[in-house]
C-alpha positions in Angstrom: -141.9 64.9 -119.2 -143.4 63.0 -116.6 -145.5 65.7 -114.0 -145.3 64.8 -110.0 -148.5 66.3 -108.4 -148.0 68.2 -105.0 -149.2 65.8 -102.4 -150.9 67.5 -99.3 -148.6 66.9 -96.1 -149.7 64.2 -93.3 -148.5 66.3 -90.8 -151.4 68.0 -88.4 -150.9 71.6 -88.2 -150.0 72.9 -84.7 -152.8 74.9 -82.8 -150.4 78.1 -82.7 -148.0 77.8 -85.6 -144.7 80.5 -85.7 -145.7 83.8 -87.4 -142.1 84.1 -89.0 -142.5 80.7 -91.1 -145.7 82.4 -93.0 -144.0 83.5 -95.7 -140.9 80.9 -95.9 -144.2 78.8 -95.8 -145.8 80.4 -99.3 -142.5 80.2 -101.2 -142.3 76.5 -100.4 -145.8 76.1 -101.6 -145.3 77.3 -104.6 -141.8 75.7 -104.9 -139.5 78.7 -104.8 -135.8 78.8 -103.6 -135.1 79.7 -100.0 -133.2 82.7 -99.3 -129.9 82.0 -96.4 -132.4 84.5 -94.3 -135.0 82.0 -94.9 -132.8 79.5 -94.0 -131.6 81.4 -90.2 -135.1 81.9 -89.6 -135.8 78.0 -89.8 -133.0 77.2 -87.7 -133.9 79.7 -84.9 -137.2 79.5 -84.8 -138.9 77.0 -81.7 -141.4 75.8 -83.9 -139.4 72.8 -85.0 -142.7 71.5 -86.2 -143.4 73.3 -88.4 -139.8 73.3 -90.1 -140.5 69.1 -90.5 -144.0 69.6 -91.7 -142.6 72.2 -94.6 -140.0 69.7 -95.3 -142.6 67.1 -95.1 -144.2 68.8 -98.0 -140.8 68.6 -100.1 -140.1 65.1 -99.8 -143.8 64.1 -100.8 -144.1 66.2 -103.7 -141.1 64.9 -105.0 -141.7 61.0 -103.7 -145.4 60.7 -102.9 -146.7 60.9 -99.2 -146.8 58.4 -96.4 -149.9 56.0 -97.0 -150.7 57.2 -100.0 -148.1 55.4 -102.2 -144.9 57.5 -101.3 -141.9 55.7 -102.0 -138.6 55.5 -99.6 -135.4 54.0 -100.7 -132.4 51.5 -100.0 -129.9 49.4 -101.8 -127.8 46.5 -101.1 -124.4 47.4 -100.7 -121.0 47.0 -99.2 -118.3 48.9 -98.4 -114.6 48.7 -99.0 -111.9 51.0 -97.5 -108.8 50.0 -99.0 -106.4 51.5 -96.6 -106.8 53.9 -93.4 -103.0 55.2 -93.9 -103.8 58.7 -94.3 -100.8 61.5 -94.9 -103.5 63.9 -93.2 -104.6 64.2 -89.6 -108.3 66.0 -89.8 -108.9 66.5 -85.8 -112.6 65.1 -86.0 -111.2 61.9 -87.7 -110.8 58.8 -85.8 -110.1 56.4 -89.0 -106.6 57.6 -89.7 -103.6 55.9 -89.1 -100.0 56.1 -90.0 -97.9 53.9 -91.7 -96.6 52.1 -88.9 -99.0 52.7 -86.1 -101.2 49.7 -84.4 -104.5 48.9 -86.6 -103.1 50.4 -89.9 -104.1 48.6 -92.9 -103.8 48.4 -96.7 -105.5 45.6 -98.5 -104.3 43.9 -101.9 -106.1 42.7 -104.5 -106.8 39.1 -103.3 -108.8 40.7 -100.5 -110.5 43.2 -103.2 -111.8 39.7 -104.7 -113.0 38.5 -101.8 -114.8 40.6 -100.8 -116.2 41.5 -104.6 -117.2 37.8 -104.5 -118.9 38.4 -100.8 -120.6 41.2 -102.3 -121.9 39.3 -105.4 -123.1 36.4 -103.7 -125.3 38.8 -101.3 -126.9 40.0 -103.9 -125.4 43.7 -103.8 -125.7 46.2 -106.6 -122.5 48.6 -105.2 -119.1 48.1 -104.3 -118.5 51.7 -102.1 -114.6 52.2 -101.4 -113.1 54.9 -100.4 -109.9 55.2 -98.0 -107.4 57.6 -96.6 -104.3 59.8 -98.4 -101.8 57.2 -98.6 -99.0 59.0 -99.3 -97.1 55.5 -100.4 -99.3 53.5 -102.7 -98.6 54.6 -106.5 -101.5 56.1 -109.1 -101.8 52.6 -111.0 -102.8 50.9 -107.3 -106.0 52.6 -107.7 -107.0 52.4 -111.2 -106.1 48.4 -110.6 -108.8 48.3 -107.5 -111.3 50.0 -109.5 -110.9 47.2 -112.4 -110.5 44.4 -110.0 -113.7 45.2 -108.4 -115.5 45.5 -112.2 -114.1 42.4 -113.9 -114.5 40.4 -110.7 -118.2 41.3 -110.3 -118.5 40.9 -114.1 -116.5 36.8 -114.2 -119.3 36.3 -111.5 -121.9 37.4 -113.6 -122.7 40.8 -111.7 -123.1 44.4 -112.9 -121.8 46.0 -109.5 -121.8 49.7 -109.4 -118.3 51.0 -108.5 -118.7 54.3 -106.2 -115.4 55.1 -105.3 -113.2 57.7 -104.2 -113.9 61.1 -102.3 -112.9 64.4 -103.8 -110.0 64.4 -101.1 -108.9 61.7 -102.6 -108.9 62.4 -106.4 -107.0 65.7 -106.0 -104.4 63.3 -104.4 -104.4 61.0 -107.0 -103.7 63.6 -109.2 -101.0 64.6 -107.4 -99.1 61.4 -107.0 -99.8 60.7 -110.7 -98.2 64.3 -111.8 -100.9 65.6 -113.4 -102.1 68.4 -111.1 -100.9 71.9 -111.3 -102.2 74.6 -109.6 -103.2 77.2 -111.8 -105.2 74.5 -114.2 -106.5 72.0 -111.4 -109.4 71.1 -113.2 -106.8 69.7 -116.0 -105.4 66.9 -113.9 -108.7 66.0 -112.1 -110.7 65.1 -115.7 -107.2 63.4 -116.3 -107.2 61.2 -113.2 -111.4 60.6 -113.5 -111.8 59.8 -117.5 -108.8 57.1 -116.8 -110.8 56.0 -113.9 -113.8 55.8 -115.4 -112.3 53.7 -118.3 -111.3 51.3 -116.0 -115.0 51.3 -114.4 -115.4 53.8 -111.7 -119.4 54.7 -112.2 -119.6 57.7 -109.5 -118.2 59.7 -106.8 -119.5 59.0 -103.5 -120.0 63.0 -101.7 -117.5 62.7 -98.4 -114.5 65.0 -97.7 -117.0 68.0 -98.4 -117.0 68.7 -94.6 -118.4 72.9 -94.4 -117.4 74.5 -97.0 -116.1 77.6 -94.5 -112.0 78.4 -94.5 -112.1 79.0 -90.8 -113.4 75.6 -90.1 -111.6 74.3 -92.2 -108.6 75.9 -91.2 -109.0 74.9 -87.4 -110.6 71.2 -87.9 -109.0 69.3 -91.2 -106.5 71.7 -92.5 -104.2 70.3 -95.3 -107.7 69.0 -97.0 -109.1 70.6 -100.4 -111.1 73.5 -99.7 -114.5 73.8 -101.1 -113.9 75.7 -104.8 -111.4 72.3 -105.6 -114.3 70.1 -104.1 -116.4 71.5 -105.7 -114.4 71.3 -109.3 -114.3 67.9 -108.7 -117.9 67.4 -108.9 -117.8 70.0 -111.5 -115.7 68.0 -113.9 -116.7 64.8 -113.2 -120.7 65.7 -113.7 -119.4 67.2 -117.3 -118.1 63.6 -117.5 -121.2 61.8 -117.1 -120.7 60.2 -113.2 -123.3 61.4 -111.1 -121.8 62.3 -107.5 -123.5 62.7 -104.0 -122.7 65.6 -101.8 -122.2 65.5 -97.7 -122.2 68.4 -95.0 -120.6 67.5 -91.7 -122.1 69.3 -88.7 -122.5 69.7 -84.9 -118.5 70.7 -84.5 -117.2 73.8 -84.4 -119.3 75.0 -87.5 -122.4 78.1 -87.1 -125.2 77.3 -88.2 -124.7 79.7 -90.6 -122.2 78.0 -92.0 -124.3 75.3 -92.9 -126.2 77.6 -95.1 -123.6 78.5 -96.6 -122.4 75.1 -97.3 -126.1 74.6 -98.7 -126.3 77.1 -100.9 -122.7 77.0 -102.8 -123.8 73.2 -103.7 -127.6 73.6 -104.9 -125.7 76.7 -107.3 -123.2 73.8 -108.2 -126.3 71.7 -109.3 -128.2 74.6 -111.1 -124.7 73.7 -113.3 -125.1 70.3 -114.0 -129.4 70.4 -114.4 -128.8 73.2 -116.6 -127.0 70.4 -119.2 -129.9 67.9 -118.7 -132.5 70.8 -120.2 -134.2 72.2 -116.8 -134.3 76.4 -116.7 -134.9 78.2 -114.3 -136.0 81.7 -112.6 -134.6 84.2 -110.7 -134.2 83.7 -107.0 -134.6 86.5 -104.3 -130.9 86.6 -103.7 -129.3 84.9 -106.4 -126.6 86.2 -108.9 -128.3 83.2 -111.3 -131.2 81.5 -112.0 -132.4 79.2 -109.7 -133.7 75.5 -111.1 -136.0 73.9 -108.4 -137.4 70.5 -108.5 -139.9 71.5 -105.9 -142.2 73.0 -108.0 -145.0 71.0 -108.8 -145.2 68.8 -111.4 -141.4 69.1 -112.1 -139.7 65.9 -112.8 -137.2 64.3 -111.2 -133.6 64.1 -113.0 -133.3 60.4 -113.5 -136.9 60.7 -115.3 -134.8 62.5 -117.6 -131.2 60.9 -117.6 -132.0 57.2 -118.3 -134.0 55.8 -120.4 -135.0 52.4 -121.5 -131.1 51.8 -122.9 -129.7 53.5 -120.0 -128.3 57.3 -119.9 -129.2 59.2 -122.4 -127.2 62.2 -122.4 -123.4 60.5 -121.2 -122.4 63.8 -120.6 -124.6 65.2 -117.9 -124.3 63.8 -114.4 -125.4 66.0 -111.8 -125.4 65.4 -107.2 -128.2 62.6 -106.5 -128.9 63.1 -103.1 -127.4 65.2 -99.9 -126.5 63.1 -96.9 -126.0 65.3 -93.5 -123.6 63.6 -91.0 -123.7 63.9 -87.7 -120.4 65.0 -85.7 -119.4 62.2 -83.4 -116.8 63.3 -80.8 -115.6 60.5 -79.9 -111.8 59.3 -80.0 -111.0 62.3 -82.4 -109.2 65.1 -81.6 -112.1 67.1 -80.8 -113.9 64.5 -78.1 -114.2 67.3 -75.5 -117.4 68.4 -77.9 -121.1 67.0 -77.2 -121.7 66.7 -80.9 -125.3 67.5 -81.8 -128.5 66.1 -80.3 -130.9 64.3 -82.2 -133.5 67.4 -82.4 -130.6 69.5 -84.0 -130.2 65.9 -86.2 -133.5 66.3 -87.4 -133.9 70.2 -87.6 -130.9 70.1 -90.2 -132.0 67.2 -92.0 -135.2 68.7 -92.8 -133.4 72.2 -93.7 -131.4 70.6 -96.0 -134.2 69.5 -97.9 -135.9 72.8 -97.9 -132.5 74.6 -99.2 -131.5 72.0 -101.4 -134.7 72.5 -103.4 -132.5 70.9 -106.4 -131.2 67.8 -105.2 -133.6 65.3 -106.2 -133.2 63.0 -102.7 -132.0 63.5 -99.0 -130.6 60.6 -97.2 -131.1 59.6 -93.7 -127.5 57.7 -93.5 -128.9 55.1 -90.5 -125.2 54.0 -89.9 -125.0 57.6 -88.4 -128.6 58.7 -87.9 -129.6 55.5 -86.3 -132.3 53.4 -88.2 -134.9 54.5 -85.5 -134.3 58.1 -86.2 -134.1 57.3 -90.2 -137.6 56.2 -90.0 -138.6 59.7 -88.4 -136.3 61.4 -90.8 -138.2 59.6 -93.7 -141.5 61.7 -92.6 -139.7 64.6 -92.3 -137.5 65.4 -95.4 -135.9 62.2 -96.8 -136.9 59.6 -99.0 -133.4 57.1 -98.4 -131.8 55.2 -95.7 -128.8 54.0 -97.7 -128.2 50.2 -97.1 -127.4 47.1 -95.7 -123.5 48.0 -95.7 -121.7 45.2 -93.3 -118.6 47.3 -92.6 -117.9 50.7 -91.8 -115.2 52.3 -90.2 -114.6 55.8 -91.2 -117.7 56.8 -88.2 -118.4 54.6 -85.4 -121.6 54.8 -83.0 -119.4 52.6 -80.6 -116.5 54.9 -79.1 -113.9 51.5 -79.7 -112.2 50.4 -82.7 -113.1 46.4 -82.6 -115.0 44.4 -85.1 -118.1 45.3 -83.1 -117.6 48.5 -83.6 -117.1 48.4 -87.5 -119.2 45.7 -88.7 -122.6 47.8 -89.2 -124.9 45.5 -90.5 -128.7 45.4 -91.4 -130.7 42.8 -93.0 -132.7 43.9 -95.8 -136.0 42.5 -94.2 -135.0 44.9 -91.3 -134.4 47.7 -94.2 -137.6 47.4 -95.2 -139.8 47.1 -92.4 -138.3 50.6 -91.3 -139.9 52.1 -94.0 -143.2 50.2 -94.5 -143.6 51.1 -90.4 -142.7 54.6 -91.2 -145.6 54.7 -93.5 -143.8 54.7 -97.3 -143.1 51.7 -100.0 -139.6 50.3 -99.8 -138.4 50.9 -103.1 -135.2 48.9 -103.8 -132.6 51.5 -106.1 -129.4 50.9 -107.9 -126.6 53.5 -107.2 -127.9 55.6 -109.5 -131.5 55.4 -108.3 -133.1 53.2 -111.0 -135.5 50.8 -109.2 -133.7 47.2 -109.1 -136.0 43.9 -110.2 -134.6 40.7 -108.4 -134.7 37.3 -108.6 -132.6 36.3 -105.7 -129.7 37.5 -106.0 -129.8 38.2 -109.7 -131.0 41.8 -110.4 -131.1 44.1 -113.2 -132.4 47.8 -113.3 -135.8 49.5 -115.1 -135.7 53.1 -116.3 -137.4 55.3 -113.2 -141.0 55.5 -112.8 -142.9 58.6 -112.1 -144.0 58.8 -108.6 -147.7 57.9 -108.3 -149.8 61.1 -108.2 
C-alpha cells in the first residue's frame, strides 16, 4: 500500500503554548483517536493556535504541506435543485416554499437538459441536485432526472458524475414509492438507491445531517430524519458501492458539545464502511470498538485503495469522502434573531473537525459558505478542498435576498486556483470521487490517485 510520510507542520509554535493541549498534542502525533474530552478541551481552550497548528499537522500528513508539494482540491461543477417545494418547514431554512407561494419552482426535464448541456460545455465533471420534500411529484420523477442528466451528459460525449439527493430526501422517496416501513427502514432505502443507481446516481451528496442531537432537532427542523435513519442511509448506500459526504450544521441553537457528538457517531459510521475496504484498527480510549485512523503515519488514503487503474475495485465498499462544516446563517429563516457564528468559531470548528474525524480522508472548506478568503486560511488549517466553481446555489445565501444576485455563486476556475497556489498548496483538479482529472479543454478523463509526495 502506498505509505504518506508525516510532514512537519509550517506553523511557528507560539512563545507560551496551552498546557491542557500537551497530551491531546501526543495522541495526534502519533495518530490516535481523540477522546469527546479531547475534543471540549479544544473548543474551550484560548489557545486557538495551537488547535489550527494540530490540525495543520492532520491535513499535511494526509495531503503534504504548504510549499513543500501539499496538494489542495477543487472540481468543476454545477448544481441543480430541481424543486424548492418542500412539505417541511425546518426553521433555519430559507429555501423552502410551498406549492403555491411566490418564488416556488419545479423544473422539467427540458430544463434538466439544458442545463446538463451548460454543464458539459463548461467542462464540468458533476451534476449536484438535490431539492426539497415535494410532497406532489411521484417516485418515477426522480429516477427520470437522474437518467436525463446521465444519458444527456453521455449523447454529448461527457461522463458527468451524478451526486444527487440528500438522506432527507431518499427516506421520502421511499415513502412516496411505498417501500418504507418502519420496523425494516433499511429495506426500502437499498430499494429506492439500487434503482437509483441503475439509472445512474453515482453518490450521495452529505446535507440534511444537521446535529445529530433530538433536542435540536426537535426545536429547529422537526419532521426531518433523525440521525440513526441518516445515518442508515449512508449505511446502505456505502454497502452499495456510492461513496457519500457527510455535513454538520453549526452556530444555531446547538452546544458545542453537540458537535462532538455529531463528530463522533459519523467517524464510528466510517470505521464501518473502512472496515470493508481492509483497514483495522485499535482500541480507542473511549470507544466500545476499534478505532481505524488514517492519521497515523504512513497510512493510506481510501481512494489509494478503492480505484484502481480500471476504476473501483471493490463495488461494494463505499465509505464518507470528506466532512464539510456549514456555517449557520440567520438570515430570512425562522431563527434570524441569532448572530450565527463568527469567523474564529468558523475556523476553530473546521480545524476540530479534522482532528475528530481522524477517518475521513478530506475536510472541505465549502467557499460558497466559508467565503473563498477564509477557504484559503482554512486550507492551512485542516482542509485540503474548496469545492468548486458551482454557478448556482440557493439552499444558503451570503446575500440576505432571494434575487439572481443572490443565488448565482460563481467562481472561475483561474480564481479557484489562485486561492490555493496563494495559500501555499498545488491545485489539484478531482473528480467527484476524488481521482485527479487530466483535461484537454473541456474534455477530461480521470487517473487512479496518486500517493501524496513524501
Amino acid at each position: 500500500m502506498p505509505s504518506l510520510a508525516s510532514q512537519p507542520s509550517t506553523h511557528s509554535a507560539p512563545q507560551r503554548r496551552t498546557d491542557d493541549l500537551r497530551t491531546i498534542r501526543a495522541k495526534v502525533e502519533r495518530g490516535e483517536r481523540l477522546s469527546l474530552s479531547d475534543g471540549e478541551r479544544l473548543f474551550a481552550t484560548p489557545d486557538i493556535w495551537s488547535v489550527c497548528e494540530l490540525a495543520a499537522l492532520v491535513r499535511n500528513r494526509l495531503h503534504g504541506a504548504p510549499h513543500q508539494n501539499g496538494v489542495a482540491h477543487y472540481n468543476i461543477n454545477r448544481h441543480l435543485n430541481y424543486s424548492n417545494v418542500c412539505a417541511l418547514s425546518c426553521k433555519f431554512c430559507e429555501f423552502y416554499r410551498k406549492k403555491d407561494d411566490d418564488g416556488a419552482y419545479t423544473r422539467d426535464m427540458d430544463y434538466v437538459r439544458e442545463e446538463v448541456r451548460k454543464a458539459v460545455e463548461s467542462g464540468a465533471t458533476e451534476m449536484h441536485s438535490v431539492g426539497g420534500l415535494h410532497p406532489y411529484l411521484p417516485w418515477d420523477y426522480y429516477t427520470e432526472l437522474v437518467a436525463t442528466i446521465r444519458d444527456t451528459a453521455r449523447s454529448l460525449g461527457s461522463d458527468l458524475h451524478v451526486k444527487a439527493f440528500t438522506a432527507v430526501e431518499i427516506v421520502h422517496l421511499a415513502k412516496i414509492a411505498k417501500v418504507y416501513r418502519a420496523d425494516d427502514r433499511t429495506a426500502g432505502i437499498r430499494w429506492v438507491l439500487e434503482r437509483l443507481k441503475q439509472a445512474g446516481l453515482g453518490s450521495l451528496p452529505g446535507g440534511g445531517a444537521e446535529v445529530f442531537d433530538d433536542r435540536v432537532h426537535d426545536e429547529a427542523f422537526k419532521g426531518k430524519i433523525r440521525s440513526d435513519v441518516w445515518l442508515d442511509v449512508h449505511r446502505v448506500a456505502h454497502e452499495l458501492g456510492l461513496n457519500t459526504n457527510a455535513t454538520i450544521l453549526y452556530g444555531h441553537i446547538e452546544q458545542r458539545r453537540e458537535r462532538l457528538v455529531h463528530m463522533d457517531m459519523l467517524r464510528r459510521a466510517q470505521d464501518e464502511a473502512l472496515a470493508r475496504l481492509g483497514y483495522t484498527g485499535v482500541k480507542s480510549d473511549d470507544g466500545d470498538q476499534p478505532a481505524i485512523t488514517l492519521t497515523r503515519p504512513g497510512t493510506p488514503l481510501p481512494e489509494h485503495i478503492a480505484f484502481g487503474p480500471n476504476g473501483l475495485d471493490n463495488p461494494a465498499a463505499g465509505y464518507f469522502q470528506t466532512i464539510i462544516p456549514l456555517p449557520f446563517f440567520p438570515d430570512g429563516s425562522d431563527l434570524e434573531h441569532l448572530p450565527g457564528p463568527t469567523g474564529l468559531e468558523n475556523l476553530r470548528t473546521l480545524a476540530i473537525a479534522r482532528l475528530m474525524l481522524d477517518n475521513f480522508p478530506h475536510v472541505k472548506a465549502f467557499w460558497i459558505m466559508q467565503t473563498l478568503p477564509m477557504a484559503q486560511l482554512m486550507l492551512q488549517n485542516g482542509a485540503d478542498d474548496i469545492d468548486g466553481t458551482v454557478v448556482w446555489y440557493d439552499i444558503t445565501k451570503l446575500a440576505s435576498r432571494a434575487d439572481d444576485a443572490a443565488t448565482h455563486q460563481e467562481v472561475s476556475i483561474a480564481s479557484l486556483v489562485k486561492a490555493i497556489r496563494d495559500a501555499g498548496f498545488e491545485p489539484v483538479e478531482r473528480d467527484t470521487l476524488y481521482r485527479p482529472v487530466i483535461r484537454d479543454g473541456t474534455r477530461w478523463h480521470v487517473q487512479s490517485p496518486v500517493p501524496t509526495p513524501s
